[in-house]
N, C-alpha and C positions, 0 to 999 in steps of 0.2 A: 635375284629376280631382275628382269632385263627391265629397262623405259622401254614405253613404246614410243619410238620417233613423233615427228608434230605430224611427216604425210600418215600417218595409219591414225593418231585420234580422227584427222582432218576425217578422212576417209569413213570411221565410224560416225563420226557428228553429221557427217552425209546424211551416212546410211538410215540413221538414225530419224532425220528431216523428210525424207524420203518416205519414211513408214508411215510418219505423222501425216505425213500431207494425203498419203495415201489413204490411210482411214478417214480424215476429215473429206476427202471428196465422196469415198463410198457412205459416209454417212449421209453425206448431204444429199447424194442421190437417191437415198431411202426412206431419209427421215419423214416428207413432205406423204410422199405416196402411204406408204403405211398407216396413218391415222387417217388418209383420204379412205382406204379402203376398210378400214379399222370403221370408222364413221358410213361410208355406205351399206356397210353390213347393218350394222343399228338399225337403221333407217328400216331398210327390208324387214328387217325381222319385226319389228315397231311397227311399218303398217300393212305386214299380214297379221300378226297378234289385233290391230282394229278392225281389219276385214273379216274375223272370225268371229270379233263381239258385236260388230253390224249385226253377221247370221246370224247371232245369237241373241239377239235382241228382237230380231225380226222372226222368229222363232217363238219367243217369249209371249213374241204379242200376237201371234197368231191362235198360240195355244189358249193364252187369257181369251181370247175372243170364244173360241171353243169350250172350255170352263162355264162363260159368262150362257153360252146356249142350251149344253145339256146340263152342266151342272153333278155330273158324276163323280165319283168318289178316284176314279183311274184317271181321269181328265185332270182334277186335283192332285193328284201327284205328278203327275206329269208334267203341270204347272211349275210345282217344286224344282224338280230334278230341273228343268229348262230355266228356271231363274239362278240354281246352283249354278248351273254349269255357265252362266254370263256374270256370276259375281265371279267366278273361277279366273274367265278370258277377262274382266278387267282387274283384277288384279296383273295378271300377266302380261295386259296392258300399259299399264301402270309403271310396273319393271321392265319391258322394253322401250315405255318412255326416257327412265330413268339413266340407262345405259345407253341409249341416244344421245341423251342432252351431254352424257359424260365423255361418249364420244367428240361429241361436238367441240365441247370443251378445250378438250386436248389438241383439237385440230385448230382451233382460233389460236392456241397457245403454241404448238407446233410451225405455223406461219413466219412469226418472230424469228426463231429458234433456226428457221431455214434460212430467214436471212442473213443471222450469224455466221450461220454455217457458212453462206456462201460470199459474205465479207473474208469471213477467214481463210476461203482457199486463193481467193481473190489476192491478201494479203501475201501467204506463202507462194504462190505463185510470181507476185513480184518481186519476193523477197528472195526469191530461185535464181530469178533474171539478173536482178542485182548482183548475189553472189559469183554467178559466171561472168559476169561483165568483171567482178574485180578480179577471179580468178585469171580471167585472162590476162585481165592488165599486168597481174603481179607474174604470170609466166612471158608476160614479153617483156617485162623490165628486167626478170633474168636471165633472159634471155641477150639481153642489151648489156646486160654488166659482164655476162661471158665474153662477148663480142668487143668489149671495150678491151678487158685483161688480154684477148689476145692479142687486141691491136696492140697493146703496150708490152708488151712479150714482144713481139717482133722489133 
């Protein structure tokens, strides 16, 4: 089995740095947005689920009022079925509150997390600059020790 030379690891350990930083930026560029919009949705669904139990309330009480005047036995159910269906929408109130707040959550907790993220590209990025700064230096210093052998050859 052959070695592989130092330029071919070098080369891999590149390529390698390169991936990494590569995902850590696509991350970073995705992370923040995603639970913004991950959380906007909540939101929406959260308050049309109470704009339904408004009507449904406002519904409720119209019909009690209607109940309270003829006092029929179709009125009374109708009472019914129109308090069901507003114990129905807050529950499901309730669970798009739930899923809101969990949105929220994540998104307070995702803020952090972006500014990790964006320490760490921050970091590899300088740590990029560095390496071609020594990369260079260490190709013109053999560059400089070829140039000296030949002067001393001559």
């Amino acid at each position: 089995m052959a070695r592989k030379s130092t330029q071919d690891l070098l080369d891999e350990l590149e390529e390698q740095f390169l991936s990494v930083q590569k995902r850590i930026m696509t991350s970073k560029d995705r992370y923040l947005a995603n639970h913004e919009k991950d959380y906007e949705k909540a939101r929406d669904a959260y308050h049309k689920e109470k704009k339904k139990l408004e009507a449904a309330s406002k519904r409720v009480k119209k019909e009690a009022e209607a109940v309270r005047k003829s006092g029929t036995k179709t009125a009374q159910n109708q009472l019914k079925k129109a308090r069901a269906a507003a114990a129905l929408l807050g529950d499901a109130l309730m669970e798009a509150k739930d899923i809101m707040n969990t949105a929220q959550d994540k998104l307070k907790t995702a803020k952090p997390f972006q500014k990790k993220l964006a320490a760490r590209a921050k970091a590899l990025a300088e740590f990029e600059k560095e390496w071609d700064r020594k990369q260079k230096a260490a190709e013109k210093a053999k560059a400089d020790r070829a140039r000296k052998r030949r002067a001393q050859k001559k």
